[in-house]
N, C-alpha and C positions, 0 to 999 in steps of 0.2 A: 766684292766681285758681283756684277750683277750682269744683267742680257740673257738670251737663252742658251740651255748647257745642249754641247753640242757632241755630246756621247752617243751611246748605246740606250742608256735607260730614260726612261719617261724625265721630266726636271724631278715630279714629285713624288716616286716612286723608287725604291731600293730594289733591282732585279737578280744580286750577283748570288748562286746557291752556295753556300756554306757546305763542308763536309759535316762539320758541327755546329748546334746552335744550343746555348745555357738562357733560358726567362730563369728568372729571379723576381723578386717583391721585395720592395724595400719600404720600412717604415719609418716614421722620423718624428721620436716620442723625445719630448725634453722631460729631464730630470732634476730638481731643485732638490740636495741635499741641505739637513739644519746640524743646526751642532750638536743634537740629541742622535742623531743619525736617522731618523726618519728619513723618509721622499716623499716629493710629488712629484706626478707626471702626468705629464697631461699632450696628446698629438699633437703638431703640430700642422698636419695636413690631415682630411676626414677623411682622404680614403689612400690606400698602397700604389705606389708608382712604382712598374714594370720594368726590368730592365734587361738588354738582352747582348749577350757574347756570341760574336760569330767566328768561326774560325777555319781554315781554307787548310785545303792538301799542297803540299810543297812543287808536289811531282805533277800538279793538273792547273797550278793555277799560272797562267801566262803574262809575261810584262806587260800585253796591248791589255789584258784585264786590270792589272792593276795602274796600270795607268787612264785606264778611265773611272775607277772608281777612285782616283785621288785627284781629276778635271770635277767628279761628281762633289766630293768632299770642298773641291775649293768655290764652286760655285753657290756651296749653300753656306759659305763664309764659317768653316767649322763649325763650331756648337753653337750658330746662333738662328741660321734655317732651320724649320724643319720639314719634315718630309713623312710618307706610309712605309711600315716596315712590315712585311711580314716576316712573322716569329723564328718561320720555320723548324717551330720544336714542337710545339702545342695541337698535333696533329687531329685530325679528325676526317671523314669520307665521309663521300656520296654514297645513299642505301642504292635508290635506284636511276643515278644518272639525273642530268640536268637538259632539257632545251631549250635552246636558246630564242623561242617563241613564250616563256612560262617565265615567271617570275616567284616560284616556293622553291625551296629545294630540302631536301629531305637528309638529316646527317645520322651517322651511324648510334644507334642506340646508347647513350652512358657518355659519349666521346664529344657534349655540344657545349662543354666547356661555360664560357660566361657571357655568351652572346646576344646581346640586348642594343635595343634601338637607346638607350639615356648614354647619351655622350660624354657622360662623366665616369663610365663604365670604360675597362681597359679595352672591351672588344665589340665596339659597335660596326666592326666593318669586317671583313674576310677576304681571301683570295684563294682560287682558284686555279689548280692547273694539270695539265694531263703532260704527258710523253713529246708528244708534238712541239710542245714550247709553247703553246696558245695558253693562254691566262687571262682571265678576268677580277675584276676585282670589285666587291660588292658592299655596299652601304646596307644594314638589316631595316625594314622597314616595320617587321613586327616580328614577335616571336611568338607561334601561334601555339606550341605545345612544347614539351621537353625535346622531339628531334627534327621538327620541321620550322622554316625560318621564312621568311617569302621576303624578298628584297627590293629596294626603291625602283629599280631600272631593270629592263630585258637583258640579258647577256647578250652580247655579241657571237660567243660561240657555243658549241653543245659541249657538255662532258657525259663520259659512261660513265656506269657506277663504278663506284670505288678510286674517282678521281681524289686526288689529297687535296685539301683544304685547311690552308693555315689562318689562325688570326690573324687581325692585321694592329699593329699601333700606331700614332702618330708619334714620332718620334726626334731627335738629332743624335750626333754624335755626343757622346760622354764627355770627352775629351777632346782639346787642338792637336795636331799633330802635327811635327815639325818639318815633317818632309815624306816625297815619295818614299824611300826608301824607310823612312819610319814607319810607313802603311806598312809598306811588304813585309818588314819585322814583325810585326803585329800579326799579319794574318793568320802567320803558320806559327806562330809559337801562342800567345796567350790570346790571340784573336782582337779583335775591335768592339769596342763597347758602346753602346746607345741606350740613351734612358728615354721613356715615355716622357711625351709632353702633354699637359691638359690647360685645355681652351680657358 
């Protein structure tokens, strides 16, 4: 499927809020057992790939919603697009508000997570959003101490303090799914799964 998706959300960009969200770390160690019973093991990837469950309220979530995110699912051809996820679980705030003339932003003391400009890194990006529904979304440019970060580009909008601020991943879906109606089973029982992709 390709052309541009003609939904609600950005093409590259996952917007729908979860009532719940599970990150997980997944490792992926091979193991060579001998006929002494020994091992080796040794990684096969050098660093953990993230993975994330979301999952949606029965009673709030509406057919025109899940029918654009299964237009959004089928234009990024299942698991083989991929697209920015925010986590929506790995929370962290704003200390003292953001303008949208400044480019540092200041996050809550203890709460700044892994957030690094090296793109090999699960969380080189973030997003932003307050009550309104206004959202930005930010690429880290430096990490200049433990809770101040200053980022590539101006924001477009302001936030007060103590806007929420999720990580963000590059990610696809887990899994193909066989139909609308296998989304909408998903969402409200075991949820929809996506795993981090690296570049």
């Amino acid at each position: 499927m390709s052309g541009t998706y003609a939904g609600l959300a950005p093409g590259s960009l996952w917007i729908w809020r979860p009532s719940n969200a599970v990150v997980g770390e997944t490792f992926r160690t091979l193991v060579s057992e001998f006929e002494n019973g020994a091992e080796q093991r040794r990684n096969k990837w050098n660093t953990s790939r993230m993975s994330v469950r979301l999952t949606f309220e029965r009673a709030t979530l509406t057919v025109d919603e899940v029918a654009d995110m299964w237009r959004f699912y089928r234009h990024k051809r299942g698991m083989y697009d991929t697209f920015l996820l925010p986590t929506y679980a790995e929370i962290t705030r704003l200390t003292n508000g953001y303008a949208a003339s400044v480019n540092s932003i200041t996050l809550v003391m203890g709460q700044t997570l892994d957030f690094t400009t090296d793109l090999s890194s699960h969380f080189p990006r973030f997003y932003v959003e307050k009550d309104s529904g206004d959202y930005d979304f930010f690429h880290v440019a430096q990490v200049v101490n433990g809770t101040t970060v200053t980022v590539s580009a101006v924001g477009v909008n302001s936030y007060p303090a103590e806007s929420v601020v999720y990580p963000v991943i590059k990610a696809r879906f887990a899994e193909d799914l066989y139909g609308v109606d296998h989304l909408a089973a998903l969402l409200t029982s075991i949820g929809v799964a996506f795993t981090e992709v690296r570049s």
